[in-house]
N, C-alpha and C positions, 0 to 999 in steps of 0.2 A: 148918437146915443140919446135914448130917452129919458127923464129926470125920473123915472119908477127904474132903470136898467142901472144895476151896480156897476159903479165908478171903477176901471181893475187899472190896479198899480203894482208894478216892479220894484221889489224892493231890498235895495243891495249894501246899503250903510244904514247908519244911525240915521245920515243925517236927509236920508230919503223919507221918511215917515212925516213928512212935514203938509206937500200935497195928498196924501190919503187921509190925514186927519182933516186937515181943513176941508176935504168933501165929506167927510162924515160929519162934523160941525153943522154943515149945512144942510145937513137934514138926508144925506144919500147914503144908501149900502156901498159897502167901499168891498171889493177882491181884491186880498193883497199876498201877491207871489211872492216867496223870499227867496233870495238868489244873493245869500249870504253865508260864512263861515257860521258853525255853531253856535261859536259864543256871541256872537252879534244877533244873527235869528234868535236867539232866547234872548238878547234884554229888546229885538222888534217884538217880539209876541208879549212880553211882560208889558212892553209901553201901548199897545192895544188894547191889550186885556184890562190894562188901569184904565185906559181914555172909555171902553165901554162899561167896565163894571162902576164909575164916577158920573157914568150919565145913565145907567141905567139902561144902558143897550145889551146886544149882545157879541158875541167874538164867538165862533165856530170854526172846526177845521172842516174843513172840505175836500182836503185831500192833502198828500203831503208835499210840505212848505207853503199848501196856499188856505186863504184862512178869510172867511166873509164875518166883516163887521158890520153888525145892525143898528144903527142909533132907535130910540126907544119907541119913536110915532112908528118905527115900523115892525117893531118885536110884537106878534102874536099875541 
């Protein structure tokens, strides 16, 4: 995988969002699938949507459950 080729991660609990954040820290597009019950996929999406709207990145859906975070040197 390329350091320009978004990071894609599985993501099935809470407490999985830990490796897609710390690649998007580090400056990477992260795809993050969720392969989670409702109310778990809404507080995974509310906790990405904070991590990109508090850096000034972005969070888009892509399709359904899966959802590409941009940290900011690479938002347009």
């Amino acid at each position: 995988m390329s350091a320009t080729e978004p990071a894609r991660h599985d993501v099935a609990t809470f407490g999985d969002v830990v490796k897609p954040a710390d690649d998007y820290r580090a400056g990477r597009a992260v795809v993050v699938h969720i392969d989670a019950d409702q109310s778990t996929g809404r507080r995974i999406v509310d906790f990405f949507s904070g991590l990109a709207y508090g850096t000034n990145g972005s969070l888009e859906k892509a399709a359904e459950r899966v959802y590409l975070v941009t940290p900011p040197d690479l938002v347009p």
